[in-house]
MOPAC internal coordinates of N, CA, C and O (Angstrom, degrees):
PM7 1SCF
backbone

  N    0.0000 0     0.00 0     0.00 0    0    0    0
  C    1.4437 1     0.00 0     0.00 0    1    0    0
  C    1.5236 1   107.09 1     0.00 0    2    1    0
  O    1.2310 1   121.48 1   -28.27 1    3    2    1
  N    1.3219 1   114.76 1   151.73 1    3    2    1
  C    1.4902 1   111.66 1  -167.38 1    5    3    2
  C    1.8399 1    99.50 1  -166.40 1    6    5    3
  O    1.2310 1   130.75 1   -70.20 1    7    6    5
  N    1.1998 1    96.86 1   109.80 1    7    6    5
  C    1.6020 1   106.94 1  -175.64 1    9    7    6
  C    1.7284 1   111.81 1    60.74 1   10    9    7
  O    1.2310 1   127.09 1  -135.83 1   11   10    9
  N    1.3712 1   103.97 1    44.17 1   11   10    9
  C    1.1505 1   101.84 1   179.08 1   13   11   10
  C    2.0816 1   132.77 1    77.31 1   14   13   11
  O    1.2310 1   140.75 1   173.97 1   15   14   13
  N    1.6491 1    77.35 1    -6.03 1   15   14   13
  C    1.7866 1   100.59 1   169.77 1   17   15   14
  C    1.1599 1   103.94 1  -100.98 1   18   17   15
  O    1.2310 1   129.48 1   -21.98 1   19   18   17
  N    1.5452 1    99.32 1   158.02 1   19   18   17
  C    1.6994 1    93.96 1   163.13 1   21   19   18
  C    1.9319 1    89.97 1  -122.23 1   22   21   19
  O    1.2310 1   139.19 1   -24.92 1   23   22   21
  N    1.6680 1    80.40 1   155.08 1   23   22   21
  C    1.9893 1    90.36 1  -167.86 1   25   23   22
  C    1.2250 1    92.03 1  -111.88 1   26   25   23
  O    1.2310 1   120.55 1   -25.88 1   27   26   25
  N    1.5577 1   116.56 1   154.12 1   27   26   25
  C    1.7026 1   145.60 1  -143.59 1   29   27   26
  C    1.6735 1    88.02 1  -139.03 1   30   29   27
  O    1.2310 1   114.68 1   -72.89 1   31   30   29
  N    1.2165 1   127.68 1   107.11 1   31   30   29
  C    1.3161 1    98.73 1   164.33 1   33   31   30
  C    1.9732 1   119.12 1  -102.23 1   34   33   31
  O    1.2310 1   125.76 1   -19.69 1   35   34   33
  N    1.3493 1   106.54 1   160.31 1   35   34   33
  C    1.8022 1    89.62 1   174.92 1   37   35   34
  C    1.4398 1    95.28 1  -134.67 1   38   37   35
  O    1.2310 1   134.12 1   -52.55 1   39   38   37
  N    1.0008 1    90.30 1   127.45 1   39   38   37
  C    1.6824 1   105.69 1   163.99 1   41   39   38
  C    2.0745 1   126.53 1   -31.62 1   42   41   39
  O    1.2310 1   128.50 1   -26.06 1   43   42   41
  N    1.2461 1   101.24 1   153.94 1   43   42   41
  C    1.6264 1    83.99 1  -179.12 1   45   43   42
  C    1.7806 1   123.34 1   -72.38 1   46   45   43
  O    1.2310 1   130.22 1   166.52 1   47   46   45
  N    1.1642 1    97.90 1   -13.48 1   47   46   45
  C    1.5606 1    97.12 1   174.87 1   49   47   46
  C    1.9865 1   118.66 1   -84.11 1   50   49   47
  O    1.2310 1   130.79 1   166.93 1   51   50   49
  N    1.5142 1    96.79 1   -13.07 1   51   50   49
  C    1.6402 1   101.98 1   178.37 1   53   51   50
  C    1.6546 1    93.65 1   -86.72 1   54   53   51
  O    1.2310 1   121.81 1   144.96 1   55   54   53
  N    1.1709 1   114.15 1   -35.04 1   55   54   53
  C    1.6256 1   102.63 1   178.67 1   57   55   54
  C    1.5393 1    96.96 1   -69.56 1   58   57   55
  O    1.2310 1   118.62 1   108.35 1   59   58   57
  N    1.1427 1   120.23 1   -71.65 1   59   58   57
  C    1.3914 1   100.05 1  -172.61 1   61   59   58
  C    1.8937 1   139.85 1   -48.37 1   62   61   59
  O    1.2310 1   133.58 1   178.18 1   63   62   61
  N    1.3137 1    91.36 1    -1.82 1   63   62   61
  C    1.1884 1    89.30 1   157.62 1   65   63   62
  C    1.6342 1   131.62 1  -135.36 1   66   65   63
  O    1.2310 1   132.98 1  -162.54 1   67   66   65
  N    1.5083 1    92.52 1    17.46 1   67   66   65
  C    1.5287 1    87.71 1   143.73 1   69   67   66
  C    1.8835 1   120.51 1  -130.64 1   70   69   67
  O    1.2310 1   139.41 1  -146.61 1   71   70   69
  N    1.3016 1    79.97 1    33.39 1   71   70   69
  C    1.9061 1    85.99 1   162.53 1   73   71   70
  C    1.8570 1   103.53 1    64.03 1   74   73   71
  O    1.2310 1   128.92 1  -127.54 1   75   74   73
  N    1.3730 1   100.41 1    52.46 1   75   74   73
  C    1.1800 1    94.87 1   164.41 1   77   75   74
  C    1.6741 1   106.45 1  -141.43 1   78   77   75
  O    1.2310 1   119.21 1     8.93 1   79   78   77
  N    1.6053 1   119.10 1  -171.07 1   79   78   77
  C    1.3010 1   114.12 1  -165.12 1   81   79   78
  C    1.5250 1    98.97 1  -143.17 1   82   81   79
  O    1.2310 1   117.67 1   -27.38 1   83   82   81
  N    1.4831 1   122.04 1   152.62 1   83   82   81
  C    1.4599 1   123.85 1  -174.64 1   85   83   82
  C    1.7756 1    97.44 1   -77.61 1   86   85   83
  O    1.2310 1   136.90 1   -54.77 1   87   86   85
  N    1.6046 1    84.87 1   125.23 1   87   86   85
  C    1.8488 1   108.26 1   169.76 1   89   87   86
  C    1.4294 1   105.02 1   116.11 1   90   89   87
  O    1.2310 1   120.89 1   162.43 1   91   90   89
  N    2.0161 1   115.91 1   -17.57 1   91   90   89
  C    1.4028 1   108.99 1   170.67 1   93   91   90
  C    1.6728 1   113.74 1   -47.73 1   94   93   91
  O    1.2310 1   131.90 1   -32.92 1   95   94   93
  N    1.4293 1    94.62 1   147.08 1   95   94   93
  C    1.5503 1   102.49 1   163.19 1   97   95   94
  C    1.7751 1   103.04 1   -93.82 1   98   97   95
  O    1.2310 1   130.70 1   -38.68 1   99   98   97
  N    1.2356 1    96.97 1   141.32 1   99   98   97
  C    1.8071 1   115.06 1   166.78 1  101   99   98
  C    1.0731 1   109.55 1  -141.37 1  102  101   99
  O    1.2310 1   118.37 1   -28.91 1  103  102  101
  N    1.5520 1   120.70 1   151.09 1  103  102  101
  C    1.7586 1   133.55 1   174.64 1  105  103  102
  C    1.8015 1    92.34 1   -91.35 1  106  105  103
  O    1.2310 1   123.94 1   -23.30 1  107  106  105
  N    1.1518 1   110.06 1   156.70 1  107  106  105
  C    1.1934 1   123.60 1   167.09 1  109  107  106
  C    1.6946 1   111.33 1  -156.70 1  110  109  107
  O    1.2310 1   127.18 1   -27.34 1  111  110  109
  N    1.4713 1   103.78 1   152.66 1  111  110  109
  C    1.4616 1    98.52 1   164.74 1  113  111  110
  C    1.5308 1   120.55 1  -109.49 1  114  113  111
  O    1.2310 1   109.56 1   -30.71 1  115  114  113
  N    1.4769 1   137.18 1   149.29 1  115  114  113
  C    0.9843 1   126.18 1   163.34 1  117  115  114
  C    1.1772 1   110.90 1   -99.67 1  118  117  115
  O    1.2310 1   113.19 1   -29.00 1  119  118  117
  N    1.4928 1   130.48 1   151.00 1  119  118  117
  C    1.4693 1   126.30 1   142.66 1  121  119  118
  C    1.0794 1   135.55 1  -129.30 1  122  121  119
  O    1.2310 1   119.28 1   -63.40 1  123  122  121
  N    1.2148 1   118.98 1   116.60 1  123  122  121
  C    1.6676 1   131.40 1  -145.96 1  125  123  122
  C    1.5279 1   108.52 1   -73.25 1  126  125  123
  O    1.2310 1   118.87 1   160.71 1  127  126  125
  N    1.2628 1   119.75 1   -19.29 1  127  126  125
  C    1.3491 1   124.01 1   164.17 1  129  127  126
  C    1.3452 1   138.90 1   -69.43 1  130  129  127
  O    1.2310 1   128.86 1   172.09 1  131  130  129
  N    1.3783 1   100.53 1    -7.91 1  131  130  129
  C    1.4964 1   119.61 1   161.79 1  133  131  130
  C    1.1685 1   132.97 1   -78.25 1  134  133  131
  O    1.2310 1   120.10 1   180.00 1  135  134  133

């Protein structure tokens, strides 16, 4: 957790394949029941 976020990290090959870049912001959901 960090300023009240908690940080997700993805590797450079998950950014690269979904077209994103290190420092983008994204929403995500977790569900812990999975």
């Amino acid at each position: 957790m960090s300023g009240g976020r908690y940080l997700v990290s993805f590797n450079a090959e998950t950014r690269k394949q979904t077209g994103r870049a290190a420092g983008d912001e994204v929403e995500i959901e977790i569900d812990p029941d999975r």
